[in-house]
C-alpha positions as CSV (number, residue, x, y, z in Angstrom):
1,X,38.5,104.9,93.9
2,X,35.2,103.4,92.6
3,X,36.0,105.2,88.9
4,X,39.2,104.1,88.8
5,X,38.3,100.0,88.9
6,X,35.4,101.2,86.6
7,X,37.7,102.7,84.1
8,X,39.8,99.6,84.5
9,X,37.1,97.0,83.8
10,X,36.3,99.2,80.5
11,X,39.7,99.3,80.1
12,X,40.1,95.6,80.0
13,X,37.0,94.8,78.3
14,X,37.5,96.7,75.1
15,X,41.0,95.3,75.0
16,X,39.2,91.9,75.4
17,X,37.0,92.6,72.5
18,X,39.4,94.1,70.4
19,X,41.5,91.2,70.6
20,X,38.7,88.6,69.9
21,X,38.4,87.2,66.4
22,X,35.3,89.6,65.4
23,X,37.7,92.8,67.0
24,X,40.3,91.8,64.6
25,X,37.5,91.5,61.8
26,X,37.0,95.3,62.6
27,X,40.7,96.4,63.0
28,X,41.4,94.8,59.5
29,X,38.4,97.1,57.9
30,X,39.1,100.0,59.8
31,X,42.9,100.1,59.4
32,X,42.8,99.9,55.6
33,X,40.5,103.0,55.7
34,X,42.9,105.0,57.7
35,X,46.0,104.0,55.6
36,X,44.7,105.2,52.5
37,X,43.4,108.6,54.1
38,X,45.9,110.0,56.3
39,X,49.1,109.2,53.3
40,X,48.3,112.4,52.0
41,X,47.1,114.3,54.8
42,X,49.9,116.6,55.6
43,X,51.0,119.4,58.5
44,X,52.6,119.4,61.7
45,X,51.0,117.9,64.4
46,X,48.6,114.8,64.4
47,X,46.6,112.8,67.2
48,X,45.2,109.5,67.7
49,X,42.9,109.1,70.4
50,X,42.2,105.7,71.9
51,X,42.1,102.3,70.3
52,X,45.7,102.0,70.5
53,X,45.6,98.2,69.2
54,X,45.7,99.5,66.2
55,X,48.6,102.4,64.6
56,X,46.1,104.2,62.9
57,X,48.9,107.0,62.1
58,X,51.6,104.5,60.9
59,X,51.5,105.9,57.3
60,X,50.8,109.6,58.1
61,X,54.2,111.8,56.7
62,X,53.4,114.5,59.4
63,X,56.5,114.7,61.0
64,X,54.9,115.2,65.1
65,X,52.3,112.0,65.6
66,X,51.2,111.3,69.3
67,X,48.7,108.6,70.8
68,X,46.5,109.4,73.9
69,X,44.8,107.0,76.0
70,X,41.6,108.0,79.0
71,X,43.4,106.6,81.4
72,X,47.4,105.2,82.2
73,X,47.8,101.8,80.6
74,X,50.6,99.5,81.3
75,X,50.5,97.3,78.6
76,X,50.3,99.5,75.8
77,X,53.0,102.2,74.6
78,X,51.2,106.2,74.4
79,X,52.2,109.5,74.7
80,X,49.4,111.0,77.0
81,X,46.8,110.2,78.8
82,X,43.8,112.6,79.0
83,X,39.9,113.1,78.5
84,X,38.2,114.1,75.4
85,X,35.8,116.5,75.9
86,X,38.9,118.2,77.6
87,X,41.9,118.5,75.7
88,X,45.6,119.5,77.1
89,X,46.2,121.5,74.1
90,X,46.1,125.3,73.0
91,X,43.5,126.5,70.2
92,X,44.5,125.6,66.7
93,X,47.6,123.6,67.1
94,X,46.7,120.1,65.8
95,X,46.6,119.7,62.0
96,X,44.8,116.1,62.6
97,X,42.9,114.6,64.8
98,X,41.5,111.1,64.9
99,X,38.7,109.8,66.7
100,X,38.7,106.4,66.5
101,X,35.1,105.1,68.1
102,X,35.4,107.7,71.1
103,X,32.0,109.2,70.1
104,X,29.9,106.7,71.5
105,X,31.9,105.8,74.6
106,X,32.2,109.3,75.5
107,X,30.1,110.8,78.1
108,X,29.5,114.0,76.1
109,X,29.7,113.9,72.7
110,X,29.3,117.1,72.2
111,X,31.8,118.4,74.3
112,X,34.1,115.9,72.7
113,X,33.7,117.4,69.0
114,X,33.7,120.7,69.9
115,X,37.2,120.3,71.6
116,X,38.5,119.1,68.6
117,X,37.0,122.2,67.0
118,X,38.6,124.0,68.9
119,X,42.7,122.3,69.0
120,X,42.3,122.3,65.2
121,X,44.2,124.4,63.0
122,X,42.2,125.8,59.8
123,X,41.9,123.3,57.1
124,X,42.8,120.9,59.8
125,X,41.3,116.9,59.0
126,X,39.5,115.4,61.4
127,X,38.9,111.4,60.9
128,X,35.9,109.9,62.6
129,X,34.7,105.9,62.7
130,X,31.7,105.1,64.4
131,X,29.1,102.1,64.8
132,X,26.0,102.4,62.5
133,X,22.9,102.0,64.6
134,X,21.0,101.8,60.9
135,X,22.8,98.4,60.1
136,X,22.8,95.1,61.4
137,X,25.5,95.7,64.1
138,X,22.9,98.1,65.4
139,X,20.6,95.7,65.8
140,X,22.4,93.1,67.9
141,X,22.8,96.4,69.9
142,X,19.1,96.6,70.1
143,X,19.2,92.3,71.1
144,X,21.7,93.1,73.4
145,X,20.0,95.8,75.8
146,X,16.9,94.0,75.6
147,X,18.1,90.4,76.7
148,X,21.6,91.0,78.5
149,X,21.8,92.0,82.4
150,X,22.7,95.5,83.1
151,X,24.9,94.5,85.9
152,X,27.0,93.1,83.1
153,X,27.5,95.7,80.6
154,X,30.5,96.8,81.2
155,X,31.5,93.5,80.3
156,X,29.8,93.9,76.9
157,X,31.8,96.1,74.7
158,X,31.2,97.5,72.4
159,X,27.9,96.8,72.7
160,X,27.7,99.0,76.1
161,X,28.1,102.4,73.9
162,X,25.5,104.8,72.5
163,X,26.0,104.5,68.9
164,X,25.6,107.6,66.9
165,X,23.7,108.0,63.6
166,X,25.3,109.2,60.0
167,X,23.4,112.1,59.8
168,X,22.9,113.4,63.1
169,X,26.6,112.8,63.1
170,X,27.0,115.0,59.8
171,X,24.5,117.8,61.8
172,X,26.7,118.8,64.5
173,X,29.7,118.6,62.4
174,X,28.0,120.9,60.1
175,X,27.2,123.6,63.3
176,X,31.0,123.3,64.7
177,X,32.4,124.5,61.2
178,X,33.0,121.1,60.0
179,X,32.7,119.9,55.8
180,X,32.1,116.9,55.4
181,X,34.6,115.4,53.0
182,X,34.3,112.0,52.5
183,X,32.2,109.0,54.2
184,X,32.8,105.0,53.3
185,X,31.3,102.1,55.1
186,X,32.8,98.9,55.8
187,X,32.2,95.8,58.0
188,X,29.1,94.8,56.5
189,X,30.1,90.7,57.7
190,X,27.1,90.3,60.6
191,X,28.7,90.7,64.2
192,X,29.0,86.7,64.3
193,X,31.4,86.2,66.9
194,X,32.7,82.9,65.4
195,X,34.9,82.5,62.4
196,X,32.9,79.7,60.4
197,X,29.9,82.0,60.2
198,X,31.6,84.9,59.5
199,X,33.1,83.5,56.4
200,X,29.5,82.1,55.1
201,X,28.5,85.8,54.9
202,X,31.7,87.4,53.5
203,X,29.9,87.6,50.4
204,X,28.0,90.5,51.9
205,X,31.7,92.5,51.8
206,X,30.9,93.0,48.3
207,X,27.4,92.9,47.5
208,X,26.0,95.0,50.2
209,X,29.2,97.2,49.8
210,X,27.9,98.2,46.4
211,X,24.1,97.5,46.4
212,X,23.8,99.1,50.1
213,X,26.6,100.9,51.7
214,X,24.4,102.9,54.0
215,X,23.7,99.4,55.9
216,X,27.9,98.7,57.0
217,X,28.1,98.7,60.7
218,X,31.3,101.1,61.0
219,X,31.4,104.5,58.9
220,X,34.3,106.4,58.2
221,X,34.1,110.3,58.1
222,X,36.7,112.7,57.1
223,X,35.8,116.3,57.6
224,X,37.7,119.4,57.4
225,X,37.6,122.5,59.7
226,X,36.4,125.5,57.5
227,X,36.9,129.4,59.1
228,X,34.6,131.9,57.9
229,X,36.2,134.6,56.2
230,X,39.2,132.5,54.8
231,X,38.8,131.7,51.2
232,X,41.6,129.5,49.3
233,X,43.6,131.5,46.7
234,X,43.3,129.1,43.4
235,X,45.3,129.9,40.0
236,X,43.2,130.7,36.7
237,X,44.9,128.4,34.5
238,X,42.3,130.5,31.4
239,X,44.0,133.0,31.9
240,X,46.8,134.3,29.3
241,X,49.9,133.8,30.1
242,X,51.8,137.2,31.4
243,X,54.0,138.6,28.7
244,X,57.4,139.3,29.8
245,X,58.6,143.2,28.9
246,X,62.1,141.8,28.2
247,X,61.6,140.1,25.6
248,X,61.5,142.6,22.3
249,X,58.8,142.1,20.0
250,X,58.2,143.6,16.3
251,X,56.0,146.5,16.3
252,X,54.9,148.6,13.5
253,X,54.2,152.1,14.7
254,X,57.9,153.5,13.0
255,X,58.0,153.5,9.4
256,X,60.1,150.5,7.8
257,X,63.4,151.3,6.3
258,X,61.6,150.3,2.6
259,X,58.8,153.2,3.6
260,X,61.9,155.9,4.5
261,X,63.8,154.8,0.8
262,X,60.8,155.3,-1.4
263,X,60.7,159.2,-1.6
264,X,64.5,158.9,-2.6
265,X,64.4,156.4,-5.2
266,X,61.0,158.7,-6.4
267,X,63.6,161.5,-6.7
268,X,66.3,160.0,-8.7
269,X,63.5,158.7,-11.0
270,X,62.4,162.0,-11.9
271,X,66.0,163.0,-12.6
């Protein structure tokens, strides 16, 4: 009974947050990302898991798109409910799968990527966003546990998670089988929770964008599953092109008709 009111009061609190001005800072940033990406990401079945606020799938063209919660919620629409280091599906049968900021509120990471390893088909996307410890949003993380009362972190999202760096990120994707395709950055705004401050320092959407993406306080990862022993047929476009036997062609191995008269007309000469 106790982990059911937990999961509620996490429940509520990230729909708190998400709700709040800075949340809809962050749903702006990170829905733009996932509109561009998943338009031409195509196959059969695709997966959205958590973060339901926001219709991270709405511009997918895969024709079977499902949303999962942790745990039965009354006020939002989903297809599932289930846990992600433990997935209700059968080995290769998703074609993508999005993790939208389940890493660091999962209670085993690990677990949780290599389920998705495991319901992903071959060539199968699998779209990641996660906090950046490395950037300013990291460190009001840091403030955060060092100032705020335990007893209240549940009440503290998303500052209650374990946020996950870039590049030991990129490692264990690397040792399930993952490529790494792509990585952008975005909501490089300070985690100000009010408005007026926030739009002081929307100058640093641009200028640490290009002068220091690494610093953003979400990243976006698309990676793609990889098999071993499947290799990608391309066309050699330097190639020739094939000659087709059905078309005839002039060819000089018979003597010409000119060639055949000459002896006769050599004749007649002589004559």
């Amino acid at each position: 009974m106790s982990s059911q009111i937990n999961l509620s009061d996490i429940q509520n609190a990230q729909h708190q947050w998400l709700d709040s001005a800075l949340g809809q800072y962050l749903q702006r940033q990170e829905q733009a990302l996932y509109d561009q990406a998943v338009v031409d990401l195509f196959g059969f079945n695709a997966l959205q898991m958590g973060c339901l606020q926001m219709d991270l799938l709405r511009n997918s063209r895969i024709a079977y798109r499902y949303q999962s919660a942790e745990y039965a919620c009354a006020t939002q629409v989903h297809d599932l409910c289930c846990q992600d280091d433990f997935l209700p599906f059968s080995d290769m049968s998703l074609d993508l799968l999005l993790l939208p900021h389940r890493l660091e509120f999962s209670e085993r990471p690990h677990q949780t990527l290599r389920e998705a390893e495991r319901v992903m088909m071959p060539e199968g996307h699998l779209l990641i966003t996660g906090f950046n410890p490395f950037s300013l949003w990291g460190a009001v993380l840091v403030l955060k546990k060092l100032f705020s009362n335990k007893n209240t972190a549940v009440n503290t999202f998303p500052w209650n998670g374990k946020f996950i760096g870039l590049n030991r990120l990129k490692d264990w994707l690397a040792l399930l089988g993952f490529e790494v395709v792509s990585v952008e950055m975005c909501c490089h705004v300070p985690p100000f929770e009010q408005e007026t401050w926030r739009k002081r320092f929307s100058f640093m959407n641009k200028l640490t964008a290009r002068w220091l993406p690494v610093m953003g306080g979400v990243y976006f990862i698309v990676a793609k599953k990889r098999v071993v022993g499947m290799t990608p047929l391309k066309p050699n476009w330097k190639t020739a092109p094939l000659k087709s036997v059905l078309i005839a062609r002039p060819t000089q191995s018979k003597p010409t008709q000119n060639e055949r008269l000459e002896p006769q007309d050599n004749a007649q000469c002589e004559q």
